[in-house]
C-alpha positions as CSV (number, residue, x, y, z in Angstrom):
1,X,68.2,119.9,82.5
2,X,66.5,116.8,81.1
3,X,69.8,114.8,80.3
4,X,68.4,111.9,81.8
5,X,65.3,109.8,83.3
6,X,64.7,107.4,85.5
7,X,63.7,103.7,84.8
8,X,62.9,100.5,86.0
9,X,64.1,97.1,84.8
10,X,62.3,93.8,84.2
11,X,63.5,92.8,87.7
12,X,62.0,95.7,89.7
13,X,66.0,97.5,89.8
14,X,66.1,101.6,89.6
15,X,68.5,102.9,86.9
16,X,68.9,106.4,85.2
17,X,69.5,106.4,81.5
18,X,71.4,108.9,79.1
19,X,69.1,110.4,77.0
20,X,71.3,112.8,75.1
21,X,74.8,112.7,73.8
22,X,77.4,113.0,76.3
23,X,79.6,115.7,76.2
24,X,83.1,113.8,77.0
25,X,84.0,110.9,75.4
26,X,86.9,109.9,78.0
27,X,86.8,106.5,79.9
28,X,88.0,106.2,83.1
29,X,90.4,103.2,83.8
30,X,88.6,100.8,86.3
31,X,90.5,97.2,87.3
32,X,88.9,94.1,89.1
33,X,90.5,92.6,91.7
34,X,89.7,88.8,92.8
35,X,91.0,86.8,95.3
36,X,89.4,83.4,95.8
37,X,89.7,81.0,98.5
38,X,88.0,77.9,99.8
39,X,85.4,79.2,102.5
40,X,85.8,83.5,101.4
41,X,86.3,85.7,98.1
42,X,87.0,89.1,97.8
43,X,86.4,91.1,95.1
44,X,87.3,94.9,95.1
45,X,87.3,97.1,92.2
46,X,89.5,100.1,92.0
47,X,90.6,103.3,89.3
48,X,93.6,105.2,90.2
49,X,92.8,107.4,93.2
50,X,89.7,105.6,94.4
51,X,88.2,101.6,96.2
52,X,85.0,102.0,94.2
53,X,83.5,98.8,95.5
54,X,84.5,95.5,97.9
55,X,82.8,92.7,98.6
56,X,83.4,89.9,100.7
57,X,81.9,86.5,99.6
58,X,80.8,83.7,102.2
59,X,81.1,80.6,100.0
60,X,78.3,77.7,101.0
61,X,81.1,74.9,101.4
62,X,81.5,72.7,104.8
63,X,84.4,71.4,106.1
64,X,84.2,67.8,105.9
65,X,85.7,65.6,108.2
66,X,87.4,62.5,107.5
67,X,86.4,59.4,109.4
68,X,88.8,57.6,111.2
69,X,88.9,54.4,109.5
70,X,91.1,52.6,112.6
């Protein structure tokens, strides 16, 4: 008990902070995956068994049409 505590960042955000030694030193292999495009991204991060997060970006770009100069 009492391995960590709760804080809050300049910004207002809730995080939880170490406040003793950790007892494994092992780091878990974690990839980024992007895949841009003109009007959508994705983004999905992933380790070996599990999707840990995806998000799917609305980019602010219009088409524009072309006048017809005729």
């Amino acid at each position: 008990m009492g391995k960590a505590i709760g804080k809050f960042n300049k910004l207002g955000i809730f995080y939880v902070q170490l406040i003793t030694e950790s007892s494994n030193t092992k780091a878990q292999e974690i990839v980024i995956g992007l895949d841009p495009g003109k009007m959508f991204s994705g983004i999905a991060v992933q380790s070996n068994k599990y999707t840990l997060q995806m998000l799917h970006l609305v980019l602010p770009f219009k088409i524009c049409e072309i006048p017809n100069m005729e």
